[in-house]
N, C-alpha and C positions, 0 to 999 in steps of 0.2 A: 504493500500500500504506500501510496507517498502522499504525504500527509498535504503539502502546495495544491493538490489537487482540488481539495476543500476550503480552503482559507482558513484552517480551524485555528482558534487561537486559546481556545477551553476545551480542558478534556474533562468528562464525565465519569466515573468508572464505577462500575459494578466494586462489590468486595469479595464474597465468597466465590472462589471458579475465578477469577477475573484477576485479581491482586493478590490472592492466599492461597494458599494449597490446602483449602479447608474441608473440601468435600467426602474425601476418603474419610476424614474424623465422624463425620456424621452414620455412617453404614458402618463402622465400628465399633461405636457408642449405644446404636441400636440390639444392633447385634449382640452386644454383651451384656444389655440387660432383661435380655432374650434369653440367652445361656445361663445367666441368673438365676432365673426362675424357673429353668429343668424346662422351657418349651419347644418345643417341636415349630419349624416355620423351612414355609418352603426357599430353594437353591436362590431366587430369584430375590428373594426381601429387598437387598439394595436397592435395587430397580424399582421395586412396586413406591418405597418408602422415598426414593429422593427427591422426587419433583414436586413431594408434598408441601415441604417445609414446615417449620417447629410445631406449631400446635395440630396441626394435622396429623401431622406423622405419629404424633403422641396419644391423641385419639385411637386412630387406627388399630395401635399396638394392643392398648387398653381395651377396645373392646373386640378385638380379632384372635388373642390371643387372653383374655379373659386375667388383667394382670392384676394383682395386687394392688389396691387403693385406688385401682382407676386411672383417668384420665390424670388428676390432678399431682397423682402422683408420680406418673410416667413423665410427665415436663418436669415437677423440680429437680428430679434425677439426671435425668438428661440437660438441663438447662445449666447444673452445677458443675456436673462432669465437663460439659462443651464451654464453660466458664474460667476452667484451668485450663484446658486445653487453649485457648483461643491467647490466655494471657503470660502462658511459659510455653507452648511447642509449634504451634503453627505457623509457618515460615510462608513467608512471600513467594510466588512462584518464581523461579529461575529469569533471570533477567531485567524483572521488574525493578528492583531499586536501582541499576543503573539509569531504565528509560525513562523514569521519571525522575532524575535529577539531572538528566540532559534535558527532557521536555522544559523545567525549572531553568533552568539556566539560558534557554533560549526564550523565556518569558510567555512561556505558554500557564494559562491557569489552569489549576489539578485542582478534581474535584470526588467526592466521593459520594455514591446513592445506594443505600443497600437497604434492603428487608431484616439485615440481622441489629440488635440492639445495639447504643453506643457502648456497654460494661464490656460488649465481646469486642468490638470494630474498635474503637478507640486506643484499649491494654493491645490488641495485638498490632496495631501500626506501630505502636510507641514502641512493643518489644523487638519490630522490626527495623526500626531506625527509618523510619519513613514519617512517619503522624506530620512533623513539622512542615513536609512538603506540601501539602493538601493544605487549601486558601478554605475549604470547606467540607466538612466532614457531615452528610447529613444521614439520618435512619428513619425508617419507617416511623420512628418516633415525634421526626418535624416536620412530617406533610399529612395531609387530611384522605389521599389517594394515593394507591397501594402502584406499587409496579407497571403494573398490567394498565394503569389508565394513561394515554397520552396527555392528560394534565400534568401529571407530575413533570414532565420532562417541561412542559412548557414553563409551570412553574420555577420550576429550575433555573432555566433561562431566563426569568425576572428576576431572580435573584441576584443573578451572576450580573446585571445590567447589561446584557449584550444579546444580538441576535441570532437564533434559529443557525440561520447558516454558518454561523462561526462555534459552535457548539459541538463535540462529535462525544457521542454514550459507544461504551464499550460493556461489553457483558458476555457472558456464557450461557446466558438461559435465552431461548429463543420467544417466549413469552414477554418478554420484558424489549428484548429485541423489536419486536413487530412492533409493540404499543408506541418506543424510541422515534422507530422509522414514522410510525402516519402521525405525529407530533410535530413532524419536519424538522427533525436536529439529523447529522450526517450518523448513520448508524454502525458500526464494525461489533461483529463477531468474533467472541475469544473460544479458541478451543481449550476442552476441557475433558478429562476422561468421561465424565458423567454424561456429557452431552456428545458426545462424539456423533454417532447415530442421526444426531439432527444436521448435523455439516449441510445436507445437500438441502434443506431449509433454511439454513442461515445464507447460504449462499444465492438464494431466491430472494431472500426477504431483506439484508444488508450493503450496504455500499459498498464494505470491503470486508474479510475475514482473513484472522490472520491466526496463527498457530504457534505464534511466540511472541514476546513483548519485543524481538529481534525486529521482527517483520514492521512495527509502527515506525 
């Protein structure tokens, strides 16, 4: 991708899949409080459980697999567990803290949009050595519309005081993708093991896709 092609002068970016190598944490966390409990669940759980996200997936668990305390219980577990994990282990993906302190350096604005909490997004930039870079760190906690709606983005875009065309979202979930693109911000697709599968829908649905933070 070459980034002149857009005029982009603000980057948007996804957190979990996009900036973190957080995804594998999640189908392991599951998983082990699966095993926990002595339950039986089929080869595929990863799969079924990851496009859920937190409180769904926590649901799901609870009543699919009939777990101890329920629903309420299944998230604090998992919430505390994915709480350390996000604030001592989860590592940037591969090449990421270079490209954005060249994007920085070449006075581009870094921005961050994610569905996961600031307690998890915030501890792990900061354990990455990154947090400082980002002009704006926001979560599903400072907008009124979730991912999926092309307000958010637009929103965004008032925030940042700048326009549509100079804006480009990056992310891993192809959900969030699409809502990006009919928003009219410049849209790129990150690859991500989780999402692999959708490659040939991201590439329908995005301006560019790229497979490494090498590639922006």
């Amino acid at each position: 991708m070459k980034e002149n092609d857009y005029s982009v002068s603000h980057y948007i970016f996804d957190f979990d899949g996009t900036l973190v190598d957080s995804m594998p944490y999640w189908g392991k966390t599951m998983v082990k409080l699966l095993d926990e409990n002595g339950v039986k669940y089929p080869d595929n759980i990863i799969n079924i459980i990851t496009p859920m996200g937190l409180k769904n997936s926590c649901r799901y668990l609870a009543e699919e697999f009939q777990l101890p305390g329920g629903e309420k219980a299944v998230l604090q577990t998992v919430f505390a567990d994915m709480t350390v994990l996000y604030r001592e282990v989860i590592r940037a993906k591969k090449g990421v803290a270079d490209k954005l302190k060249e994007l920085k350096e070449q006075g581009k604005g870094l921005h961050v949009l994610t569905a996961s909490p600031h307690i998890w997004v915030d501890a792990c930039l900061k354990n990455n050595g990154i947090l400082d870079l980002f002009d704006d760190v926001w979560t599903f906690e400072d907008f009124d519309t979730p991912k999926t709606d092309p307000e958010t983005y637009k929103d965004a875009v008032k925030r940042i005081r700048t326009t549509l065309n100079e804006v480009a979202f990056l992310d891993d979930n192809i959900g969030a993708c699409r809502a990006a693109k009919e928003s009219g911000i410049v849209t790129i697709g990150v690859f991500d093991e989780t999402s692999k599968n959708d490659r040939p829908l991201f590439m329908k649905t995005c301006d560019a896709y790229i497979d490494g933070f090498d590639e922006l």
